[in-house]
N, C-alpha and C positions, 0 to 999 in steps of 0.2 A: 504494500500500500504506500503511497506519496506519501510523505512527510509533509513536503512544504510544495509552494504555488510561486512559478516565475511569471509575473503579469507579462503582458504581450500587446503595444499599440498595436499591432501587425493585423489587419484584417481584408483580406484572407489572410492564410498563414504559409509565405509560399518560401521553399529554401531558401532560393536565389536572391528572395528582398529582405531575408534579416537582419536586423540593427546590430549594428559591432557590440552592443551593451546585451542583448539579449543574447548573440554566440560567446561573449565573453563569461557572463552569467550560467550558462551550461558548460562550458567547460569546468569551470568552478563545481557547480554541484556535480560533474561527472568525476573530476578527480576526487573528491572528496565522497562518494559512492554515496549520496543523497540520494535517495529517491524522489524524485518531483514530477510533478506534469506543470506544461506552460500552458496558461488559462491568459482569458482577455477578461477586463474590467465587466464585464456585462454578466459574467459567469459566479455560481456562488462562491464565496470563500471557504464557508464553516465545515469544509472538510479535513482542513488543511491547521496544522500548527503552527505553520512557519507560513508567510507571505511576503515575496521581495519586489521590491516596488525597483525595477533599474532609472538609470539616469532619464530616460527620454521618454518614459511615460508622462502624459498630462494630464494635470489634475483638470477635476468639473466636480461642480457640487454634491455629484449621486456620488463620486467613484470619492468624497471626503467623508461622505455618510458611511458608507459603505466599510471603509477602515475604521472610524472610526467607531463604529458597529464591531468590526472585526476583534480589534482591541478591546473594548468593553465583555466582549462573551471570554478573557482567556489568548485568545492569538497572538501571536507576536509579529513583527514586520520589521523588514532589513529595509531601509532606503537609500540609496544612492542619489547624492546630489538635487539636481532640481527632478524626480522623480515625486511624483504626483501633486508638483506645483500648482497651485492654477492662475490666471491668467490677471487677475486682482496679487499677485503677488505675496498669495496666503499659502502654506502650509496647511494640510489639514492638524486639526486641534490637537490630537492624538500624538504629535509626532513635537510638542512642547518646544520649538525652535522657529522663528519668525527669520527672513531672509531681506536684507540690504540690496539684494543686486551680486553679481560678479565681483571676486578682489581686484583689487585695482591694479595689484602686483601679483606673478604669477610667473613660477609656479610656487604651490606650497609645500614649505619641507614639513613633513609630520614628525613630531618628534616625539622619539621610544621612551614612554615614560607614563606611566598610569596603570590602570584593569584590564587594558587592551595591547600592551606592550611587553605581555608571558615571553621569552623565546626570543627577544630582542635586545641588541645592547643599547643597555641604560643609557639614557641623552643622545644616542645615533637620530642622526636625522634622516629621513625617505624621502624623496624627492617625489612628489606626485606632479605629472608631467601635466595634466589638463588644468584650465584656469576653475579655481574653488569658487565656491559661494560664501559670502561674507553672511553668516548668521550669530543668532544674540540666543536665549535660551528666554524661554518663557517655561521655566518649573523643569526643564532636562538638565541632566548633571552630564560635565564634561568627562569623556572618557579619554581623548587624546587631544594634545593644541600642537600648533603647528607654528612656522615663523616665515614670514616674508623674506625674499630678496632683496639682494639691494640695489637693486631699480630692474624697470622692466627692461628685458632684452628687445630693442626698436630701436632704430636709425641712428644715430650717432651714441647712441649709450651701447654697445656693442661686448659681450664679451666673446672667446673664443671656443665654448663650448659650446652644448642647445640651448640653455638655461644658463641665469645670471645665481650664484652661489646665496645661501644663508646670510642677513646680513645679521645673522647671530643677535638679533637685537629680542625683545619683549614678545610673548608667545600672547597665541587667542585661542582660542576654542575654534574645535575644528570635525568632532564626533562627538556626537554625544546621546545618550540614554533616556528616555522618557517612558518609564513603566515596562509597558513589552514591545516600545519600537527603540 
């Protein structure tokens, strides 16, 4: 039986047009030998323990209910970035983190240090290559913060790597927990 639910914009559901977030997402539970089925937003949840909301799913009022829902029966929910955003710039309630917009600098180093940093060396930073979302916590506790560059890699601020280095300065929240998301 599924454990957990990978939602799916995809409708149809066809190989050749799947979202690098959703093949990234099955590789993920395939290496880690989860059993899942990928369901779309329209579909019920309350089968499922786990539900992973990826990056490029968007949010709408039914599919905030609906989590929100999810969570209150017992469920839990993984969310990646602006997955299940909507369009007013809300978060469903559930998920206790309100969104700024894009950081303005990018990329974010995550740094090993917290509930979520088992298996990691202490104070190592990880270099998360895609630009983050600048979020505040309305009632989620931080599980990992992360720290800015020291300035965006564009046109005359150049360095010679992909990405401009740590500039080791003052961390922010960067994951974080709210009940079962």
């Amino acid at each position: 039986m599924a454990e957990a639910a990978l939602l799916t914009a995809e409708n149809p559901l066809f190989e050749n047009q799947l979202s690098d977030s959703l093949l990234g997402a099955c590789q993920m539970l395939d290496e880690m030998a989860l059993q899942y089925n990928v369901i779309d937003t329209d579909m019920d949840f309350s089968a499922y323990r786990l539900l992973i909301v990826p990056e490029d799913i968007p949010g709408t009022e039914e599919l905030s209910e609906k989590l929100n829902a999810f969570v209150k029966n017992g469920g839990k929910i993984l969310a990646a970035g602006r997955g299940g955003l909507m369009e007013n710039g809300c978060y469903p309630a559930c998920y206790g983190v309100e969104t700024h917009g894009k950081r303005a600098l990018s990329p974010d180093f995550l740094v090993a240090d917290g509930p979520l940093a088992d298996g990691l060396e202490t104070g190592a930073e990880y270099v998360m290559y895609m630009p983050g979302e600048e979020l505040t916590s309305c009632g989620a506790k931080t599980l990992l913060s992360a720290r800015a560059p020291y300035f965006a890699r564009e046109g005359r601020l150049f360095c010679s790597h992909s990405y401009t280095p740590s500039a080791k300065g003052e961390t922010y929240s960067s994951v974080f927990e709210n009940g079962g998301v």
